[in-house]
GUMARTI-468200 format. One record per residue (C-alpha): residue number from 1; x, y, z. Coordinates in pm, whole numbers, plus 32768, in hexadecimal, padded with zeros to 4 digits. Example, Ala and Ser with C-alpha at 12.3 -4.5 7.8 and 13.67 -1.06 7.14 Angstrom:
SITE   nr     u     v     w
SITE    1  84CE  7E3E  830C
SITE    2  8557  7F96  82CA
end
This chain:
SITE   nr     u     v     w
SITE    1  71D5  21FC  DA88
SITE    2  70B9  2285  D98B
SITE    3  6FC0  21F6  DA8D
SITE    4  705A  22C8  DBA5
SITE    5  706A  23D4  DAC6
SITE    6  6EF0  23B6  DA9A
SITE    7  6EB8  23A5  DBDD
SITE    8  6F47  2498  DC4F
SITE    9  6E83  2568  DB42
SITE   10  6D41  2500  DBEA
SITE   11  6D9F  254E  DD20
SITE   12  6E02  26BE  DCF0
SITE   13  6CCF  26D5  DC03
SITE   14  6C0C  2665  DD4F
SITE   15  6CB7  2779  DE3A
SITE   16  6C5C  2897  DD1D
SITE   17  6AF0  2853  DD0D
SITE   18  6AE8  2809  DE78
SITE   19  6B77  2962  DEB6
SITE   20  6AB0  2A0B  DDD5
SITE   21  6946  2949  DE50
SITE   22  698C  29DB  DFB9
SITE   23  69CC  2B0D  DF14
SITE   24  68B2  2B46  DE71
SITE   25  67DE  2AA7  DF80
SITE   26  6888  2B7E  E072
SITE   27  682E  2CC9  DF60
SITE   28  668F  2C45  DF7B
SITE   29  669D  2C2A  E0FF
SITE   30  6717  2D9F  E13B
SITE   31  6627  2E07  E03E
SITE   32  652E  2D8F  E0ED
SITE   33  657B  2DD8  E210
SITE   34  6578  2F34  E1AC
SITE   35  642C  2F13  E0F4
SITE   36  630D  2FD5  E1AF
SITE   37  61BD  2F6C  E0F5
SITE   38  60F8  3099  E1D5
SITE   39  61DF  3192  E12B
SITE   40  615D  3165  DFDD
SITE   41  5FE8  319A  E048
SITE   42  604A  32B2  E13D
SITE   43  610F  3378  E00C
SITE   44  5FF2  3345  DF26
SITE   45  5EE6  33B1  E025
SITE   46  5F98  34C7  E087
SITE   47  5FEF  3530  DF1B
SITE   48  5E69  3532  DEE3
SITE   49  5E6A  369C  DFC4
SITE   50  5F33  375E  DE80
SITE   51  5EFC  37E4  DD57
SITE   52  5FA3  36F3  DC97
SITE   53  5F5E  358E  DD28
SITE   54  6007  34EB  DC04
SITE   55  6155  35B3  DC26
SITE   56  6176  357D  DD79
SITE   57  612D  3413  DDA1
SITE   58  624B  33FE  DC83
SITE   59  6328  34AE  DD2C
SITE   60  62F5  3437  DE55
SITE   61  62F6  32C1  DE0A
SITE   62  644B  3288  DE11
SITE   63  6468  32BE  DF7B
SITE   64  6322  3199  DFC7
SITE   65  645B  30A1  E011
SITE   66  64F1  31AF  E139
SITE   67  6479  3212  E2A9
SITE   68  63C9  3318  E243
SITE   69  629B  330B  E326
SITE   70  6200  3452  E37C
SITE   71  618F  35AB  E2F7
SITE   72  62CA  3653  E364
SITE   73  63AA  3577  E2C7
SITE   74  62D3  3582  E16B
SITE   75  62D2  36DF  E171
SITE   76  6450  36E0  E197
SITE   77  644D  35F6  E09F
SITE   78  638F  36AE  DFB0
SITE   79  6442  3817  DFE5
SITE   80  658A  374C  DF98
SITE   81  651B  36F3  DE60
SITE   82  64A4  3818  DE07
SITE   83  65C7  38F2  DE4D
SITE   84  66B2  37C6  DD9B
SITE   85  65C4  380F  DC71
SITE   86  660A  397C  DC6E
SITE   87  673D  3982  DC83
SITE   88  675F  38A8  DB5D
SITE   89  6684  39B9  DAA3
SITE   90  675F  3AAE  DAFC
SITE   91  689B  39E2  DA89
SITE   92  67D1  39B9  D93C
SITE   93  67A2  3B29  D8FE
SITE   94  68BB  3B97  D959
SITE   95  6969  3AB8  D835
SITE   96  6829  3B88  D76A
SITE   97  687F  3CBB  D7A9
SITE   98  69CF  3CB1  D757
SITE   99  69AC  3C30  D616
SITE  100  6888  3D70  D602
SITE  101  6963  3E4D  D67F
SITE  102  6A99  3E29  D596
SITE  103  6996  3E65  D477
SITE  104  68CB  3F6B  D518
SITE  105  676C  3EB7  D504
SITE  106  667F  3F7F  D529
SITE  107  65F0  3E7A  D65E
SITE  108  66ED  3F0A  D72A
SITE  109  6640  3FF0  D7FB
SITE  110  6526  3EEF  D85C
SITE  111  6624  3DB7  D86F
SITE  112  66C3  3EAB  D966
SITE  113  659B  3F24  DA35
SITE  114  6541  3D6E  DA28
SITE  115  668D  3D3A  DABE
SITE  116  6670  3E3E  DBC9
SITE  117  6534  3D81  DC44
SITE  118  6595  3C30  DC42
SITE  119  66E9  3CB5  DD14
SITE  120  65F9  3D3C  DE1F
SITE  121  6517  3C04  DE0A
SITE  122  665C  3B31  DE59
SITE  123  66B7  3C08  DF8E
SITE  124  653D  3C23  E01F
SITE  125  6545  3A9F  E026
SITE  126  66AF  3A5D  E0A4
SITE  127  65EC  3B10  E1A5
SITE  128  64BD  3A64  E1AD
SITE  129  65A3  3903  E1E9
SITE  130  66AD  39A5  E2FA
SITE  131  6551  3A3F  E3BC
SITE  132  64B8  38D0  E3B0
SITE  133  65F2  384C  E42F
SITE  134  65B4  391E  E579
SITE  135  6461  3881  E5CC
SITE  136  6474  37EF  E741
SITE  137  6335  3740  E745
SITE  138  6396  36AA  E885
SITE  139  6370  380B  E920
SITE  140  6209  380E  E8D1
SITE  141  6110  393D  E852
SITE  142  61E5  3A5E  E892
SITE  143  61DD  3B9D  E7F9
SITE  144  6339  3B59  E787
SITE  145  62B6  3A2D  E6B6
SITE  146  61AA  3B07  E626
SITE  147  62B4  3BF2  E5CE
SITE  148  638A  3AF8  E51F
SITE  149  623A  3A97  E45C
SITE  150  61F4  3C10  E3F2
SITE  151  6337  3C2A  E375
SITE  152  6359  3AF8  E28A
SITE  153  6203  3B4E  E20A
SITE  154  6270  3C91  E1B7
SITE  155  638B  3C31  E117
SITE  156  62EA  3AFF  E039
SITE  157  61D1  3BE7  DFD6
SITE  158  62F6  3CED  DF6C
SITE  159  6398  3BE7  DEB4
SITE  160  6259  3B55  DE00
SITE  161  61F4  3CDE  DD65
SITE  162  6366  3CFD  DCF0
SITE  163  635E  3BD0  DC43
SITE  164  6214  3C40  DBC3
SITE  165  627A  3DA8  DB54
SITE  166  639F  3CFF  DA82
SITE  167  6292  3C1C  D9DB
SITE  168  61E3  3D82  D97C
SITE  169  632F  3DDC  D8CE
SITE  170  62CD  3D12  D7E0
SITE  171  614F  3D28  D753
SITE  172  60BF  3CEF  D628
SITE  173  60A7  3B64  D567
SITE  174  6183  3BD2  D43A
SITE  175  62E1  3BB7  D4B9
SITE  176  6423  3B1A  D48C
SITE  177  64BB  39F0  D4ED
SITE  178  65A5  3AA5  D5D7
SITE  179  6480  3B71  D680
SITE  180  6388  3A48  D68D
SITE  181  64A3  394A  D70A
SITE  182  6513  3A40  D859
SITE  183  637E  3AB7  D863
SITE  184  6348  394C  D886
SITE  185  646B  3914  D985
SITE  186  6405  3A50  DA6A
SITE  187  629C  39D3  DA77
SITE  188  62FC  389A  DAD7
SITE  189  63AC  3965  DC14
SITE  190  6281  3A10  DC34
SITE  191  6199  38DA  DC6F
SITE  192  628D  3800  DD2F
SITE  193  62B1  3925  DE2A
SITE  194  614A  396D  DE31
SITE  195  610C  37CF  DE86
SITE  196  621D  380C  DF67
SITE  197  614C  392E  E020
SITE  198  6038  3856  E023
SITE  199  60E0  371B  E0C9
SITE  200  6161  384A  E1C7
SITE  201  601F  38D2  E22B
SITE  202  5FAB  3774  E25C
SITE  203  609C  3728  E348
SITE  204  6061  389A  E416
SITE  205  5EF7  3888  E421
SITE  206  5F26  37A1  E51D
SITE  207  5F9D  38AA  E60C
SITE  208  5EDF  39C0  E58F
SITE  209  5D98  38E8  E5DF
SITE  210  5DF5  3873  E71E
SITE  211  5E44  39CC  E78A
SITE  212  5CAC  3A41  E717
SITE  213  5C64  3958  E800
SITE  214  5CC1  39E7  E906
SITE  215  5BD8  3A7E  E9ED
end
C-alpha cells in the first residue's frame, strides 16, 4: 500500500513539472516569436534624429519586442507616450495645487498658469494622434496628406512651447522640492514631445522631399 502510495506521488509529481515545462517552453516560443531584432536598431537609429537620444531610446525600448516597423508607427508611438506622460503631470499637480490652494501658497498663480499649459499641451496632441490616425498612405501624395501633415505639426509644435512655457513658470536653481519635483516632471513633457516631433518630421520628410522633386 505505502509503495502505491509512493507511486502514485511520483506520478502526479511527473504530470506537474510536465505541465509546467510546456508551459514555460510554450511562454519562450511566443516570445520569440514576437521578438523583432531590426526593431531595436531601427528605434535607436531613429532616436539619434532628437534632441535627447538617450531619452528616447529609453523610452522607446520597451516596444523593440513589438511590430513596430516604420516612421509612422514610431512617431505614433512616441506622441503616445508623450501625451500618457502629461497627463500624469497634470494628475500630479493637480494633487499640488490643492494642497496650495487650501493654504493659499503664494505658488498659486504660476502653479495655475503651469496647469493651463499642460491642459492645452494634452489637447494639441490628442490631436496630433487622432490626425495621424487619418493618414491613407495608400492614396498617395495628395494635398490631403500634406494637409494631415501640416496639421499634426502644428499641433506637436503647439504642444512642445506649452510644455516649455510651464517649465518658464518656474526659473531660478533655488527652489523647493515641490517646484523642482513638477519643474522636473513638465520638462520631462517637454523633451519627450520635442523627440516625439523629431521622430514626426522624420517620418514626413519623406513626402515633403519627394514632392521637391517634382519637376
Amino acid at each position: 500500500m505505502a509503495e502505491l502510495r509512493l507511486s502514485m506521488v511520483f506520478f502526479f509529481l511527473f504530470i506537474f513539472f510536465y505541465i509546467n515545462l510546456s508551459t514555460v517552453e510554450s511562454s519562450m516560443a511566443r516570445a520569440r516569436q514576437f521578438t523583432h531584432p531590426d526593431t531595436k536598431a531601427f528605434i535607436e537609429v531613429s532616436c539619434q534624429t532628437t534632441l535627447y537620444p538617450a531619452l528616447c531610446i529609453k523610452c522607446l525600448a520597451r516596444y523593440t519586442n513589438s511590430n513596430v516597423r516604420n516612421e509612422q508607427q514610431l512617431a505614433q508611438v512616441a506622441l503616445t507616450m508623450s501625451l500618457y506622460k502629461a497627463r500624469s503631470t497634470r494628475s500630479y499637480m493637480l494633487k499640488v495645487a490643492k494642497e496650495l490652494e487650501s493654504i493659499k501658497a503664494k505658488e498659486c498663480p504660476a502653479l495655475r498658469d503651469c496647469l493651463q499649459q499642460i491642459d492645452d499641451s494634452i489637447n494639441q496632441l490628442s490631436h496630433s494622434i487622432r490626425e495621424l490616425r487619418r493618414f491613407d498612405l495608400k492614396a498617395g501624395m495628395t494635398d490631403d496628406l500634406f494637409w494631415h501633415i501640416d496639421n499634426v505639426d502644428t499641433w506637436i509644435s503647439a504642444a512642445l512651447t506649452d510644455a516649455s512655457n510651464c517649465v518658464d513658470e518656474f526659473p531660478g536653481h533655488r527652489m523647493s522640492k515641490m517646484k523642482a519635483t513638477i519643474k522636473g516632471k513638465v520638462m520631462n513633457v517637454a523633451q519627450l514631445t520635442s523627440n516625439a516631433l523629431a521622430l514626426f518630421h522624420q517620418y514626413a520628410a519623406r513626402y515633403r522631399s519627394a514632392t521637391n522633386k517634382k519637376p
